[in-house]
PQR file with spaces between the fields and no chain letter, atoms N, CA, C, O and H, PARSE charges and radii, in Angstrom:
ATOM       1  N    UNK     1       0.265    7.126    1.811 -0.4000 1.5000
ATOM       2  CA   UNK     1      -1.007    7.803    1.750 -0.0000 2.0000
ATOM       3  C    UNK     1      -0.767    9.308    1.843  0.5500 1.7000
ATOM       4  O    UNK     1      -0.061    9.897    2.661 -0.5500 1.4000
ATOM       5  N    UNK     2      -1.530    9.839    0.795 -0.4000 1.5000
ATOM       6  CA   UNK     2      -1.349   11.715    0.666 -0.0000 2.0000
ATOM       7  C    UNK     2      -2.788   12.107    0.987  0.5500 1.7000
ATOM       8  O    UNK     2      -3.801   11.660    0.449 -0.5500 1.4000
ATOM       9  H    UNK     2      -2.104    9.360    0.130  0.4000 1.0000
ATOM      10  N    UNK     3      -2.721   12.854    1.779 -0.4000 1.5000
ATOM      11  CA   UNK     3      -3.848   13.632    2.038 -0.0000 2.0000
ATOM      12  C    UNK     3      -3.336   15.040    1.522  0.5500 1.7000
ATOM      13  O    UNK     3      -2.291   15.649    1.752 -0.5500 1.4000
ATOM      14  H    UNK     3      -1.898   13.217    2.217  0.4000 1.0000
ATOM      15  N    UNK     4      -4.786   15.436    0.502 -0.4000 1.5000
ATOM      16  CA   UNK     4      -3.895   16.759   -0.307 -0.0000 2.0000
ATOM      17  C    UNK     4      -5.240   17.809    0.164  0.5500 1.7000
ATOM      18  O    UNK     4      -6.432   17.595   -0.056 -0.5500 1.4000
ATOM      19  H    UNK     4      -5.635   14.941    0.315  0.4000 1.0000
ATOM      20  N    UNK     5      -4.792   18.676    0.685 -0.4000 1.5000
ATOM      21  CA   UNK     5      -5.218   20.094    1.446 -0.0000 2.0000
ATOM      22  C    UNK     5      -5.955   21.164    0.123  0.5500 1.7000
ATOM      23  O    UNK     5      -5.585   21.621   -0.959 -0.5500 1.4000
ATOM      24  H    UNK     5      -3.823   18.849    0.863  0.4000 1.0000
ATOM      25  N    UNK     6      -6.977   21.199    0.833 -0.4000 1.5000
ATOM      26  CA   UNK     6      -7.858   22.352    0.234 -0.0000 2.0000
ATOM      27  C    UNK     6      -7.225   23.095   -0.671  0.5500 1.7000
ATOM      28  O    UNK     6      -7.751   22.888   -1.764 -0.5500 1.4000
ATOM      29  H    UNK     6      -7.278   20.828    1.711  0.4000 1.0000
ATOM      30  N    UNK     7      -6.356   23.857   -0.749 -0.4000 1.5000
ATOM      31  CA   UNK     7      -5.701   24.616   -1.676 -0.0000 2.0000
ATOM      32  C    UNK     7      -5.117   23.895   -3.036  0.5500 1.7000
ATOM      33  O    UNK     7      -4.747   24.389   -4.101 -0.5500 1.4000
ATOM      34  H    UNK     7      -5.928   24.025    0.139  0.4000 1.0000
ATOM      35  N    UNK     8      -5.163   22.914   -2.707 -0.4000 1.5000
ATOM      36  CA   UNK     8      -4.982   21.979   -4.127 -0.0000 2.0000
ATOM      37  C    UNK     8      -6.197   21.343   -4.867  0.5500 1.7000
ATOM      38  O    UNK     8      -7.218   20.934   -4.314 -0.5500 1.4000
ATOM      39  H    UNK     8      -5.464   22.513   -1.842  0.4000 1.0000
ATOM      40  N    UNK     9      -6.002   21.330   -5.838 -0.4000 1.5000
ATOM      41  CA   UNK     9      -7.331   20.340   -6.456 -0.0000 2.0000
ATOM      42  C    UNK     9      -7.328   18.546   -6.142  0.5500 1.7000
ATOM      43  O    UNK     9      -6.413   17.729   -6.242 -0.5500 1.4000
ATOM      44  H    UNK     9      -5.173   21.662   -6.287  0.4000 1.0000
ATOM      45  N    UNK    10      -8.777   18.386   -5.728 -0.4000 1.5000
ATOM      46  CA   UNK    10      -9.380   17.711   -5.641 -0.0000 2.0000
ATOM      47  C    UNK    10      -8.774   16.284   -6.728  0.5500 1.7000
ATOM      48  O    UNK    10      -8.454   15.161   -6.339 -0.5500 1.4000
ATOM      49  H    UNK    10      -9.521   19.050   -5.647  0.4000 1.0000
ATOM      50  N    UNK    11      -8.772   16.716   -7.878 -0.4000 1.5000
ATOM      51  CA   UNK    11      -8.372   16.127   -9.318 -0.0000 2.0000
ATOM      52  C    UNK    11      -6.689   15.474   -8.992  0.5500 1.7000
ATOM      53  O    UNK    11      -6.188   14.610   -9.712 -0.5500 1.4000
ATOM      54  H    UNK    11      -9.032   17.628   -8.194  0.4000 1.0000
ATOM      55  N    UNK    12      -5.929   16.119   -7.693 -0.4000 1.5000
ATOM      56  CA   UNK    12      -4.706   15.984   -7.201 -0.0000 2.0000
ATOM      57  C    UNK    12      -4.301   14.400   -6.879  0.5500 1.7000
ATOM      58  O    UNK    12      -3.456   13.597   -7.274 -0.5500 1.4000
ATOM      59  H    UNK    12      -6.336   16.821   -7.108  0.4000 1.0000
ATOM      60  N    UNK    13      -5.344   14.424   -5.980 -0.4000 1.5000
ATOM      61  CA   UNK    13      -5.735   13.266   -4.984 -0.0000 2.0000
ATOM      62  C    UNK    13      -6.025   12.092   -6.238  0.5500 1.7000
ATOM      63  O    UNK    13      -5.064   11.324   -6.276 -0.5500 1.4000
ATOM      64  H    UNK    13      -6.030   15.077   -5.659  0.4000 1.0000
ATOM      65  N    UNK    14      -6.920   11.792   -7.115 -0.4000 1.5000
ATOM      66  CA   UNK    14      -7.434   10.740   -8.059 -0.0000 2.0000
ATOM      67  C    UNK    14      -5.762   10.562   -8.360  0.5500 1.7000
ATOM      68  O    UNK    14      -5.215    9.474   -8.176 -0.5500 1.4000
ATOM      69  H    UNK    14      -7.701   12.416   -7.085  0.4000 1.0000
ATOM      70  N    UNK    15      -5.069   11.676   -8.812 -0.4000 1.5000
ATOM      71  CA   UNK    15      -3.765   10.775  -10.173 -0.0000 2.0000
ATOM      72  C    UNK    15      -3.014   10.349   -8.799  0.5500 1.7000
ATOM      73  O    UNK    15      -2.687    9.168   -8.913 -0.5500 1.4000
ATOM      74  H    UNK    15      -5.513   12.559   -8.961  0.4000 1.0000
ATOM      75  N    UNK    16      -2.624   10.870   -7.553 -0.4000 1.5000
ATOM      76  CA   UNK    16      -1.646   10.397   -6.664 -0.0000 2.0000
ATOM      77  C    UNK    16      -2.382    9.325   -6.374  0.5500 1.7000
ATOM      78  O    UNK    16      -1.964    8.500   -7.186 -0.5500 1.4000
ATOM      79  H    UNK    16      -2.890   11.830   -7.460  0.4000 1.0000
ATOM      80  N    UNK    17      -3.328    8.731   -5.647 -0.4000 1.5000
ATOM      81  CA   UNK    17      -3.568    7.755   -5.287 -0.0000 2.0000
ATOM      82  C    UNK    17      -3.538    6.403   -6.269  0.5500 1.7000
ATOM      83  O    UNK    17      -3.989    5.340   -5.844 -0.5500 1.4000
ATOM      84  H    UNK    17      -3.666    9.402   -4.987  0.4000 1.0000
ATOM      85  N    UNK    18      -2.961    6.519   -7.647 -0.4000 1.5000
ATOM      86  CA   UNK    18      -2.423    5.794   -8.677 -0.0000 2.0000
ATOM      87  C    UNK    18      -1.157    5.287   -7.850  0.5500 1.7000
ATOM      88  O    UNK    18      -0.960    4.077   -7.736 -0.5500 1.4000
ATOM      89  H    UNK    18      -2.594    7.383   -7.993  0.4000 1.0000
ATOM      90  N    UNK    19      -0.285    6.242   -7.263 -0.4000 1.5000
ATOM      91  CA   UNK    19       0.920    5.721   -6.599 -0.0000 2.0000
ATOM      92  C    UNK    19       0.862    5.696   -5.447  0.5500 1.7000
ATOM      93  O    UNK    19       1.843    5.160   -4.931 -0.5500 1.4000
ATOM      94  H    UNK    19      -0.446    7.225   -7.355  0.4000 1.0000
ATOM      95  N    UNK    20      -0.115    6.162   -4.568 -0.4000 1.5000
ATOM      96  CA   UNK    20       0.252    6.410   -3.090 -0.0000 2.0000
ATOM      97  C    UNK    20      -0.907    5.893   -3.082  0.5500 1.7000
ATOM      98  O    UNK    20      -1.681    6.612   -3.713 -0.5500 1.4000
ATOM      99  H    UNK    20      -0.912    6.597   -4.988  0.4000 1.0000
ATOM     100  N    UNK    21      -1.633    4.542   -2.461 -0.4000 1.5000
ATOM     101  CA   UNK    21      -3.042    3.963   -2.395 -0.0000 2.0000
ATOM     102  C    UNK    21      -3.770    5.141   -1.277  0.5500 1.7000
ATOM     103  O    UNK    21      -3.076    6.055   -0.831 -0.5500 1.4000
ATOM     104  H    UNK    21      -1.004    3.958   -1.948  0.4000 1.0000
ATOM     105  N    UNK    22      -4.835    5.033   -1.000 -0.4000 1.5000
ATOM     106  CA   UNK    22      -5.420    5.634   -0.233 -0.0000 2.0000
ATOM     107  C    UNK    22      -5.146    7.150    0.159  0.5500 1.7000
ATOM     108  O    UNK    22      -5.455    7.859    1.117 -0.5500 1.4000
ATOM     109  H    UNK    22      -5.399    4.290   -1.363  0.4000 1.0000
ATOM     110  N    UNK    23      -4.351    7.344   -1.135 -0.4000 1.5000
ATOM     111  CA   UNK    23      -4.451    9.114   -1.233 -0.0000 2.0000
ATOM     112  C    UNK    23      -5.876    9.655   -1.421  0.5500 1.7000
ATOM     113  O    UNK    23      -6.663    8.953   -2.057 -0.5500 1.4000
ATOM     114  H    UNK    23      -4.099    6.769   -1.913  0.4000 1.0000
ATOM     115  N    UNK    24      -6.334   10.983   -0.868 -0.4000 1.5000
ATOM     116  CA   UNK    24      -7.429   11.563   -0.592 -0.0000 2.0000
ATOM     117  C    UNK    24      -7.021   13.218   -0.449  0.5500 1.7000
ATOM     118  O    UNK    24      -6.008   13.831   -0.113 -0.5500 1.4000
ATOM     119  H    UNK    24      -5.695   11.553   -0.351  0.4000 1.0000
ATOM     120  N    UNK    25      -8.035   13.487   -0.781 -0.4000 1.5000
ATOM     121  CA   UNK    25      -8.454   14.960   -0.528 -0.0000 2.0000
ATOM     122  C    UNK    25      -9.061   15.535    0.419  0.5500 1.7000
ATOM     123  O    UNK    25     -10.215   15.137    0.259 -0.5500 1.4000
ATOM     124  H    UNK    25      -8.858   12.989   -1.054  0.4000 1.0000
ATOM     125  N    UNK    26      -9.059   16.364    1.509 -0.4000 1.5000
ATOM     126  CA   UNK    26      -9.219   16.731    2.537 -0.0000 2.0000
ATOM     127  C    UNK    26     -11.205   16.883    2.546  0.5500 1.7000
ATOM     128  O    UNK    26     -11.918   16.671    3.526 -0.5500 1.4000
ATOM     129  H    UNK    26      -8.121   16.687    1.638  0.4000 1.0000
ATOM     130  N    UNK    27     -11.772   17.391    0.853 -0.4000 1.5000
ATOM     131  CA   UNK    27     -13.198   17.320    1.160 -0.0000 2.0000
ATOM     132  C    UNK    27     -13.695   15.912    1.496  0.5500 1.7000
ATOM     133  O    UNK    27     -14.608   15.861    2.319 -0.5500 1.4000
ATOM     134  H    UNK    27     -11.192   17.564    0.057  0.4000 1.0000
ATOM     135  N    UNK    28     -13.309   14.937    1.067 -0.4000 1.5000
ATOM     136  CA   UNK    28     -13.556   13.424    1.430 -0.0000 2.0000
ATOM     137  C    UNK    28     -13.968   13.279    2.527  0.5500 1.7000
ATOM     138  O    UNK    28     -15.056   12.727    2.684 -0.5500 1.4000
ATOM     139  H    UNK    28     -12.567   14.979    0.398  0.4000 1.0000
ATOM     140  N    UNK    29     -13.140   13.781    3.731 -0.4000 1.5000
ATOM     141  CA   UNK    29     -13.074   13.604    5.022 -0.0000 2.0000
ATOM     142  C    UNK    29     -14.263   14.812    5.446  0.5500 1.7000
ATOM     143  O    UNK    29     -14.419   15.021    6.649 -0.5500 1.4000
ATOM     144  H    UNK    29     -12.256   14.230    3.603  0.4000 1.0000
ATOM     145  N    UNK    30     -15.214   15.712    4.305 -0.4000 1.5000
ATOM     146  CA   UNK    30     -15.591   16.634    5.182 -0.0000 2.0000
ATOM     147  C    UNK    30     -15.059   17.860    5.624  0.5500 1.7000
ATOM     148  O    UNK    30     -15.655   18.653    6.352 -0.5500 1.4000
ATOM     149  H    UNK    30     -15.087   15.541    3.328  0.4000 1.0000
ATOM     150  N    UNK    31     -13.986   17.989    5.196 -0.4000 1.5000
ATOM     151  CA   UNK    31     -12.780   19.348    5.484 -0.0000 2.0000
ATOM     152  C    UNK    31     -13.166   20.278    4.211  0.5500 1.7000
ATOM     153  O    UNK    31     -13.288   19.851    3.063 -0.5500 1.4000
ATOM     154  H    UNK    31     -13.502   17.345    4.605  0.4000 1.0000
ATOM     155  N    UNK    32     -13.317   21.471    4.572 -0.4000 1.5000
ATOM     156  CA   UNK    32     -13.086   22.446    3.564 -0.0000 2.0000
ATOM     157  C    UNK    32     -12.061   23.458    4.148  0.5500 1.7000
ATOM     158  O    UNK    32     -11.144   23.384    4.966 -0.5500 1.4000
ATOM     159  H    UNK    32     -13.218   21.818    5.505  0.4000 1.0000
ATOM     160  N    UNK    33     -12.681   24.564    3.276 -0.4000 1.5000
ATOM     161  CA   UNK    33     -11.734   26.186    3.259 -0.0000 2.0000
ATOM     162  C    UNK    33     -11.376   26.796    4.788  0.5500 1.7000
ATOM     163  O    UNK    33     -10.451   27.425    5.303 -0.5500 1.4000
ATOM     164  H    UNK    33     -13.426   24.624    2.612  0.4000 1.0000
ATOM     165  N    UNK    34     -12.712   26.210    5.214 -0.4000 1.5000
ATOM     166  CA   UNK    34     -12.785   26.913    6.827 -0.0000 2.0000
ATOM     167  C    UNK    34     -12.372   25.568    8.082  0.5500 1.7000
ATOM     168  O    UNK    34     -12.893   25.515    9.196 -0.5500 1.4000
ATOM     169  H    UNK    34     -13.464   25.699    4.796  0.4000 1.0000
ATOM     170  N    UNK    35     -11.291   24.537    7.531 -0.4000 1.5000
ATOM     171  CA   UNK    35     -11.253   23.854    8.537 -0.0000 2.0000
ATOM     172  C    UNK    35      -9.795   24.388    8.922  0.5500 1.7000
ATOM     173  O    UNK    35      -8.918   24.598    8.084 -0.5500 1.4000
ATOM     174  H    UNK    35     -10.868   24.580    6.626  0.4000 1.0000
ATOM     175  N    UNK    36      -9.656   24.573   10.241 -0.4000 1.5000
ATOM     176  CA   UNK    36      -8.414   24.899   10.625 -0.0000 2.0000
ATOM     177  C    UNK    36      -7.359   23.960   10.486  0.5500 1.7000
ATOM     178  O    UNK    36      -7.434   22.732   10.515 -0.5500 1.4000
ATOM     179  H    UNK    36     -10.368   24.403   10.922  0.4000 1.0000
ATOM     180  N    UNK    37      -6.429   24.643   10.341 -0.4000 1.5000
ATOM     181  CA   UNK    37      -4.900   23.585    9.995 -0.0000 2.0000
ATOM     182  C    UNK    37      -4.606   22.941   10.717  0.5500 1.7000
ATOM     183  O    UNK    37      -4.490   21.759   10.392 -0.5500 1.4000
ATOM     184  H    UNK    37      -6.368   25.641   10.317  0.4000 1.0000
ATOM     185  N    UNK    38      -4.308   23.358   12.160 -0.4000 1.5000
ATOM     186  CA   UNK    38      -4.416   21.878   13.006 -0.0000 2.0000
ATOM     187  C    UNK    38      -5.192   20.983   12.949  0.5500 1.7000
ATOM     188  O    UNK    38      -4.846   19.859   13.314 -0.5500 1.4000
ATOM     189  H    UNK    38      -4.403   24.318   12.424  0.4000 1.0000
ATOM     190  N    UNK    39      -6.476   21.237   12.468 -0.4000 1.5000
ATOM     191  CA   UNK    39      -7.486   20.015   12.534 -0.0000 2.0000
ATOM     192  C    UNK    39      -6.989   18.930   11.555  0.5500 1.7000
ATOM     193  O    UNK    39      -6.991   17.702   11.644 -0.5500 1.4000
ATOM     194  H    UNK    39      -6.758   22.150   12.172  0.4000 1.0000
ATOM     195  N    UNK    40      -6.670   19.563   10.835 -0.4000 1.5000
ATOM     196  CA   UNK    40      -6.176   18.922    9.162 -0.0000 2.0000
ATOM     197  C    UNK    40      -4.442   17.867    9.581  0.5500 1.7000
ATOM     198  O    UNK    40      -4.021   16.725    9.393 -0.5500 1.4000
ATOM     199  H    UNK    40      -6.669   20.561   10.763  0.4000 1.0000
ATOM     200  N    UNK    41      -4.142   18.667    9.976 -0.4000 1.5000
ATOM     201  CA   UNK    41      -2.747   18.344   11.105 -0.0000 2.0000
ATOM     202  C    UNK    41      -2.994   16.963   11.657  0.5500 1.7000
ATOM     203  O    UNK    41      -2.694   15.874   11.168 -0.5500 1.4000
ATOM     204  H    UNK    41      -4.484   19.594   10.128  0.4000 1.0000
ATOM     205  N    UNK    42      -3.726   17.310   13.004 -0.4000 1.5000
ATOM     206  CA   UNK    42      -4.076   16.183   13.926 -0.0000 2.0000
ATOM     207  C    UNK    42      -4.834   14.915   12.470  0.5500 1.7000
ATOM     208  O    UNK    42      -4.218   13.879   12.222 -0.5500 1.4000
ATOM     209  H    UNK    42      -3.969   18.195   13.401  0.4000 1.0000
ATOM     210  N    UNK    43      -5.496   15.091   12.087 -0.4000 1.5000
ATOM     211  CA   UNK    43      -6.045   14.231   11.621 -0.0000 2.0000
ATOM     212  C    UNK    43      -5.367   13.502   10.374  0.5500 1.7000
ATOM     213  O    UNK    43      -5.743   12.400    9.975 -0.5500 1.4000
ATOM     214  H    UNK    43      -5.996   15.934   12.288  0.4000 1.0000
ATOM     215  N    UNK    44      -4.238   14.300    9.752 -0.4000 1.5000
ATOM     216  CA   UNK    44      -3.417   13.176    9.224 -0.0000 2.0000
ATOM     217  C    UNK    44      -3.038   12.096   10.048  0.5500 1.7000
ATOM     218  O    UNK    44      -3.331   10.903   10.115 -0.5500 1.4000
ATOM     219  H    UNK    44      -3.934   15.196   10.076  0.4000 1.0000
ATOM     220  N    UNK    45      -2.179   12.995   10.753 -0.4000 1.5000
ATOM     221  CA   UNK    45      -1.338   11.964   11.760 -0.0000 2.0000
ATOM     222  C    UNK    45      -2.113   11.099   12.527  0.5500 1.7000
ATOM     223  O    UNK    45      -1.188   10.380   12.906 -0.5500 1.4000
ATOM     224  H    UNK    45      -1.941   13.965   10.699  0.4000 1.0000
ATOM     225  N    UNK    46      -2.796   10.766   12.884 -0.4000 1.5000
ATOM     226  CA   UNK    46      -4.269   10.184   13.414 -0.0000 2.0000
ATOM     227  C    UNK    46      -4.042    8.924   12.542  0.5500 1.7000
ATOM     228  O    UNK    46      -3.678    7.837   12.992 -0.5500 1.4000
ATOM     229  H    UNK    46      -3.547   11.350   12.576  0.4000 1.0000
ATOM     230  N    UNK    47      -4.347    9.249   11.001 -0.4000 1.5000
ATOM     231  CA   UNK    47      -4.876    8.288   10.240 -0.0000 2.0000
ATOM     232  C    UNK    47      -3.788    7.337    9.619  0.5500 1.7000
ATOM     233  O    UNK    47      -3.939    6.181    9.225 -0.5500 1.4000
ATOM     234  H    UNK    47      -4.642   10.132   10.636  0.4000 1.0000
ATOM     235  N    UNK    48      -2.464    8.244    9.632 -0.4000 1.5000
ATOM     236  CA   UNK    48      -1.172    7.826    8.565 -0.0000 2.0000
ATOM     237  C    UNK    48      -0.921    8.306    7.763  0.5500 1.7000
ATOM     238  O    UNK    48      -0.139    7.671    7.055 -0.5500 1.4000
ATOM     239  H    UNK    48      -2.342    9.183    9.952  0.4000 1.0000
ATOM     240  N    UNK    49      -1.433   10.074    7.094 -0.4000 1.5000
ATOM     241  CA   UNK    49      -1.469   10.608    6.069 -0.0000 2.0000
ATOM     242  C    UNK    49       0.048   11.376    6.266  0.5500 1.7000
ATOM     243  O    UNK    49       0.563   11.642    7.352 -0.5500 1.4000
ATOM     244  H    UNK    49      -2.068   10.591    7.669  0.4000 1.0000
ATOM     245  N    UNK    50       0.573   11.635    5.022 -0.4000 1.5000
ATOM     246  CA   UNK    50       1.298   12.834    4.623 -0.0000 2.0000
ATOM     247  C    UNK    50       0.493   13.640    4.214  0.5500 1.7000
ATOM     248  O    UNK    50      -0.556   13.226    3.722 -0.5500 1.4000
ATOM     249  H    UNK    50       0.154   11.418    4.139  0.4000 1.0000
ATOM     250  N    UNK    51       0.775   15.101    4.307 -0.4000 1.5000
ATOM     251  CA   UNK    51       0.026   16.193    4.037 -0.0000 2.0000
ATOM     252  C    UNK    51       0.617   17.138    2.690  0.5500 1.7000
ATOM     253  O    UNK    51       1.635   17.816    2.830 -0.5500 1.4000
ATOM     254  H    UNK    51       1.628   15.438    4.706  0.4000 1.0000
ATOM     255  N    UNK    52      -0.166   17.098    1.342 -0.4000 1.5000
ATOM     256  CA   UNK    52       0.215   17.609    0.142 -0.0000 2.0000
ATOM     257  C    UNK    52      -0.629   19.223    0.071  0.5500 1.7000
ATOM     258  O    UNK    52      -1.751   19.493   -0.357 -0.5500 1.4000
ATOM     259  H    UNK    52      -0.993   16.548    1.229  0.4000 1.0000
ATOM     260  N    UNK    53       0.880   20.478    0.936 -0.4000 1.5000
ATOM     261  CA   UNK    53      -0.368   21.436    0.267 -0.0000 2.0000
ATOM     262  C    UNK    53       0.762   22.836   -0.146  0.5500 1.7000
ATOM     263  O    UNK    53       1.932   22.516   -0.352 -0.5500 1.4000
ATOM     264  H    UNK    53       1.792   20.259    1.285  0.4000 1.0000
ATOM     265  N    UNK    54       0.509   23.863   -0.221 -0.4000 1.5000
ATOM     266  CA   UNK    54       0.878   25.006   -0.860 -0.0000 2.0000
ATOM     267  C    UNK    54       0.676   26.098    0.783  0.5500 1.7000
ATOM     268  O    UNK    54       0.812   27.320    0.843 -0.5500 1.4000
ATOM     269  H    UNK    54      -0.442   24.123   -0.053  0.4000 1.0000
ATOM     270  N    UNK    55       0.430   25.424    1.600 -0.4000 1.5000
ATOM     271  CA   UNK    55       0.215   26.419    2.759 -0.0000 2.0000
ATOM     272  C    UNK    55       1.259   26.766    3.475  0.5500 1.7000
ATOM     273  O    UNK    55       1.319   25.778    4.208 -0.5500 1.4000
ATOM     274  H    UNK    55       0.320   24.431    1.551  0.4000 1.0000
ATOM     275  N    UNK    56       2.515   27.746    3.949 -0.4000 1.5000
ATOM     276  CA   UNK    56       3.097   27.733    4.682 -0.0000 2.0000
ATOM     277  C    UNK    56       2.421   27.417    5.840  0.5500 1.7000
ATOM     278  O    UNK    56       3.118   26.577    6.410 -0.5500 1.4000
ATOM     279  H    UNK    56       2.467   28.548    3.354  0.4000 1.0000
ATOM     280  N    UNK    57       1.279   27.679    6.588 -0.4000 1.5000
ATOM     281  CA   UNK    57       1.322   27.139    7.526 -0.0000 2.0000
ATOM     282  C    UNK    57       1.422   26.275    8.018  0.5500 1.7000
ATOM     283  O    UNK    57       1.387   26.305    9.248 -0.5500 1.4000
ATOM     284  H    UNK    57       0.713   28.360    6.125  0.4000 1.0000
ATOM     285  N    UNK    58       1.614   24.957    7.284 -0.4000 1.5000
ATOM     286  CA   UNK    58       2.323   23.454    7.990 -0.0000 2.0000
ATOM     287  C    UNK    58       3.433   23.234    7.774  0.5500 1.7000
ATOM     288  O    UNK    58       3.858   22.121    7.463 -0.5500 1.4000
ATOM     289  H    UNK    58       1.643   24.932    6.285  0.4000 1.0000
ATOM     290  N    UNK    59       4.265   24.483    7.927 -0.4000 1.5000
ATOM     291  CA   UNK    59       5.349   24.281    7.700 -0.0000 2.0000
ATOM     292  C    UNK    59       6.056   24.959    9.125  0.5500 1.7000
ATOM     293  O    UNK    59       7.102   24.529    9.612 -0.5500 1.4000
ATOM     294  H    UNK    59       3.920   25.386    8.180  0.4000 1.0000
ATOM     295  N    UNK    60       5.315   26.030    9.647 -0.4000 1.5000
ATOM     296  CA   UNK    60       4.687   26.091   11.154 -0.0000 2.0000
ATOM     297  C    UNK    60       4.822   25.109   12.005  0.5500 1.7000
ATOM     298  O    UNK    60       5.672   24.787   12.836 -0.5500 1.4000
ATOM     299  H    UNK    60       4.465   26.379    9.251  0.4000 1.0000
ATOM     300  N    UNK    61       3.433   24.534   11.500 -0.4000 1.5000
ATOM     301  CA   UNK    61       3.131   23.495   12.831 -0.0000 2.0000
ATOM     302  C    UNK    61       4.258   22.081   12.983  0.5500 1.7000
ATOM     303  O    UNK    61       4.571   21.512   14.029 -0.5500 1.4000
ATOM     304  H    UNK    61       2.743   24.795   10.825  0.4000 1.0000
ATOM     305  N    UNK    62       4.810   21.697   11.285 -0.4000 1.5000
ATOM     306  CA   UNK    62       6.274   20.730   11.696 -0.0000 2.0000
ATOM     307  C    UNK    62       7.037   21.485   12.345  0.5500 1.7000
ATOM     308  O    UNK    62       8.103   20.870   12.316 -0.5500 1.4000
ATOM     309  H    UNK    62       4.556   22.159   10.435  0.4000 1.0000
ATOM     310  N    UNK    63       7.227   22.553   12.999 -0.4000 1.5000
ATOM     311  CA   UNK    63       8.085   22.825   13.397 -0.0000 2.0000
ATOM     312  C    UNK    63       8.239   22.925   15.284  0.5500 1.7000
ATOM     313  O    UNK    63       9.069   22.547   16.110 -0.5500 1.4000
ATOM     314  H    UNK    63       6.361   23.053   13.022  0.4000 1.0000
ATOM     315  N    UNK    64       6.807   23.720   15.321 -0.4000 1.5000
ATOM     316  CA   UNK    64       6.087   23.214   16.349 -0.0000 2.0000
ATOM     317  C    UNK    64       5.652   22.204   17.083  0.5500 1.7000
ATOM     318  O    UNK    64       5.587   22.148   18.311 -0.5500 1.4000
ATOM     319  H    UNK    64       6.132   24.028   14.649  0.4000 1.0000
ATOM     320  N    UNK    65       5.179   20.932   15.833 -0.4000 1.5000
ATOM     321  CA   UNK    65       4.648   19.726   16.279 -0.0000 2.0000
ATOM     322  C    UNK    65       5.700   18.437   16.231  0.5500 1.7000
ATOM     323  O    UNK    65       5.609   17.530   17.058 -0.5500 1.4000
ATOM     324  H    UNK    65       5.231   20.978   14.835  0.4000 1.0000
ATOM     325  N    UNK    66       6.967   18.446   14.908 -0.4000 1.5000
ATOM     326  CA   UNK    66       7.352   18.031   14.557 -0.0000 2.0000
ATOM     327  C    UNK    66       6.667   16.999   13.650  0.5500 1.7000
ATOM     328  O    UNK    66       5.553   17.286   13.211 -0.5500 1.4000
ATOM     329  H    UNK    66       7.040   19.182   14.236  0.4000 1.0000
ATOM     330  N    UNK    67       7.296   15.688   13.289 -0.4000 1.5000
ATOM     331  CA   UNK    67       6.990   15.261   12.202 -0.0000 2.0000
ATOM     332  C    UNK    67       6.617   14.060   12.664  0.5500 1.7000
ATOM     333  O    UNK    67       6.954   14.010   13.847 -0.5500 1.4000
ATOM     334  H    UNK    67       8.201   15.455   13.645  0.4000 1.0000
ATOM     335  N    UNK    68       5.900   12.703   12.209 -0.4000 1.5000
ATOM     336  CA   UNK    68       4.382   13.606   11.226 -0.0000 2.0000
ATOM     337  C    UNK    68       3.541   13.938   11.292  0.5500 1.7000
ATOM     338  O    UNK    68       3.051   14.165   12.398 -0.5500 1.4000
ATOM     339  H    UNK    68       5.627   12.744   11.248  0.4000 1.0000
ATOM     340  N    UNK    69       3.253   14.035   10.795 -0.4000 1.5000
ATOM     341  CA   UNK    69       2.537   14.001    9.025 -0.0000 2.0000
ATOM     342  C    UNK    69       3.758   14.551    8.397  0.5500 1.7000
ATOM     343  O    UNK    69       3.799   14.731    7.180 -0.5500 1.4000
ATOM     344  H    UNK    69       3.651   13.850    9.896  0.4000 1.0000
């Protein structure tokens, strides 16, 4: 399962979840531009998601939080 982060398109999430079932896009859940990255963080890992995005900042928080998401 991919959970793909605001900075990616929406359109991301439909072709991955062809291979990764229950891939999603972070608006699904209600998340936009202004949800903070930890939130996005905690709530993969919560659910079982990997996190698909273009943000260094979760690249931060694995480092901080370790892995996963």
């Amino acid at each position: 399962m991919i959970l793909v982060d605001n900075n990616l398109s929406y359109r991301l999430a439909a072709f991955l979840d062809k291979k990764f079932s229950d891939s999603a896009h972070v608006a699904k859940f209600g998340m936009d531009e202004n949800t903070e990255d930890v939130a996005i963080w905690n709530f993969a890992k919560e659910k079982g998601y990997a996190i698909l995005t273009k943000d260094t900042d979760f690249e931060s928080l694995s480092r901080l939080f370790g892995c996963p998401p």
